[in-house]
C-alpha positions as CSV (number, residue, x, y, z in Angstrom):
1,X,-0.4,-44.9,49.9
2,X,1.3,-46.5,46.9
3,X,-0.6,-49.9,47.6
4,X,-3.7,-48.3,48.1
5,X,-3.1,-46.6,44.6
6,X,-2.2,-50.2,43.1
7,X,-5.1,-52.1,44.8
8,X,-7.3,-49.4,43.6
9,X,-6.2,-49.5,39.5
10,X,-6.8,-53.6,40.0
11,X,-9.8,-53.1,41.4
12,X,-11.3,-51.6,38.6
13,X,-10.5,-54.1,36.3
14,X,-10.6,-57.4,38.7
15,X,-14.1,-56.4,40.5
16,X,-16.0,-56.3,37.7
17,X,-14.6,-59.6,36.1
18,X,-15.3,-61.3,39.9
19,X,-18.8,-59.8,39.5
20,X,-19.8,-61.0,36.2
21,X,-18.3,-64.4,37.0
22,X,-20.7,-64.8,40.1
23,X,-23.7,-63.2,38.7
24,X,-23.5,-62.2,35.5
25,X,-24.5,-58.8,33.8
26,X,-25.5,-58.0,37.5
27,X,-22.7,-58.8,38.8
28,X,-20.4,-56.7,36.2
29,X,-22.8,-54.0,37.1
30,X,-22.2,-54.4,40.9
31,X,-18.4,-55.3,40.7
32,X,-18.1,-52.1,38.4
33,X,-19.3,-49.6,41.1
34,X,-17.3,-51.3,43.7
35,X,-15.0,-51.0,41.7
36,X,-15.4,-47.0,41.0
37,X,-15.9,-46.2,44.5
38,X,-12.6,-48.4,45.4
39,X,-10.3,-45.7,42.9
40,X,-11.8,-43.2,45.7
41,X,-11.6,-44.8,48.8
42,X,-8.6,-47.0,49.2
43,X,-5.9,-44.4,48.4
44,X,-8.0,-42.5,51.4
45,X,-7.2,-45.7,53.2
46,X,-3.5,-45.6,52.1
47,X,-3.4,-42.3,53.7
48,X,-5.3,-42.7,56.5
49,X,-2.7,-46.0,57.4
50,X,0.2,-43.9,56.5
51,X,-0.7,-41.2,58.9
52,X,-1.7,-43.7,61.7
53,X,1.7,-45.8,61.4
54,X,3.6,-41.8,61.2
55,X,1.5,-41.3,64.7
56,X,2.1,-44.9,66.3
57,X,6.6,-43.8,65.8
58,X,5.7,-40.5,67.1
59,X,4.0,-41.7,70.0
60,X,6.7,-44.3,70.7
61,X,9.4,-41.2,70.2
62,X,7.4,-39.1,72.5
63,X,7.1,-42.1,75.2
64,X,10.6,-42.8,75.5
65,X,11.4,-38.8,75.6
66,X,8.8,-38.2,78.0
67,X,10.4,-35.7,80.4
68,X,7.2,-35.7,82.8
69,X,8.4,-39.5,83.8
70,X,11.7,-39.3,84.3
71,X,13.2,-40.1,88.1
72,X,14.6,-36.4,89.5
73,X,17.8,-36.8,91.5
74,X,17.5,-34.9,94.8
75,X,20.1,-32.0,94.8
76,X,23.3,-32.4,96.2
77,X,24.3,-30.6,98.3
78,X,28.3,-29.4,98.4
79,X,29.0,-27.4,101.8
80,X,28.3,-28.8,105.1
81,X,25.9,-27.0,107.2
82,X,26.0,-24.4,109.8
83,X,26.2,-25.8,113.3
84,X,23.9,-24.1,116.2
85,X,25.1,-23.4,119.9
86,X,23.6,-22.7,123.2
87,X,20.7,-20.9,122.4
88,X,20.9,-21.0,118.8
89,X,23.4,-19.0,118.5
90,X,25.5,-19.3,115.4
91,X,28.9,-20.6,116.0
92,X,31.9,-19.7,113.7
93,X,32.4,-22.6,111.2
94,X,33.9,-25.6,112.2
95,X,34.6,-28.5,109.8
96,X,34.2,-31.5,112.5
97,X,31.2,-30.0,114.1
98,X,30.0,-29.6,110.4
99,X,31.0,-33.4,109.4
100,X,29.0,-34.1,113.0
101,X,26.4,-32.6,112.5
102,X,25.9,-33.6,108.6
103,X,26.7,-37.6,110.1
104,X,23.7,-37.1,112.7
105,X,21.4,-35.5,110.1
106,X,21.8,-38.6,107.5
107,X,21.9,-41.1,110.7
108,X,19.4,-40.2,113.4
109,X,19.6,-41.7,116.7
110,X,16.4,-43.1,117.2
111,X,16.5,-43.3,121.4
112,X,17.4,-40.4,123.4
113,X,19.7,-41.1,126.0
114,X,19.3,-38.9,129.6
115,X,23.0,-37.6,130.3
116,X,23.4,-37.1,133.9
C-alpha cells in the first residue's frame, strides 16, 4: 500500500518530465495524465497486492489446518469380545477364549482344516 502511495506521488512529477523528454509538449501532456490516473490506480494496486499476499498466508494457514485431510486412526478398542458357543449361545466371559478369539479375528486362518 505504502509503495503504491510513494510510486504514485513520483509518478506525478517523473511521468511528465519522461514525457516531455521523449516528445515534447505532447509528451508532458501524455506523461501528465499517466501520471493523474497513476495517483488513482496504483494505491488500488497496493491494495489489491496487500489483500492477495493476506489471502495467499491464509490459504497456506488453512492448508496446513485442513481437518478434511487429516489420516483418522481406527478406534481402539479396550475389552475383548464376547465369545459364541454351540448354537450361538452366549457363554459367560472367559479371558482366554476372549484373547482366542480376538488372536483369530486379527490372524485368520486362511485354509480350513476337516477335523475327523
Amino acid at each position: 500500500v505504502v509503495f503504491g502511495v510513494v510510486s504514485a506521488s513520483t509518478g506525478l512529477i517523473t511521468e511528465p518530465y519522461r514525457g516531455a523528454k521523449k516528445e515534447g509538449v505532447t509528451g508532458f501532456a501524455k506523461g501528465t495524465a499517466v501520471g493523474v490516473i497513476g495517483v488513482f490506480v496504483k494505491p488500488v494496486v497496493g491494495l489489491s497486492d496487500a489483500f492477495a499476499h493476506v489471502m495467499e498466508s491464509v490459504h497456506d494457514l488453512a492448508k496446513d489446518i485442513n481437518v478434511l485431510e487429516w489420516k483418522f486412526r481406527s478406534n481402539e478398542k479396550y475389552r475383548l469380545p464376547y465369545v459364541f458357543g454351540i448354537e450361538r449361545i452366549l457363554v459367560p466371559f472367559d479371558q482366554v477364549d476372549s484373547i482366542s478369539a480376538a488372536l483369530l479375528k486379527a490372524h485368520p486362518i486362511d485354509k480350513k482344516i476337516d477335523v475327523k
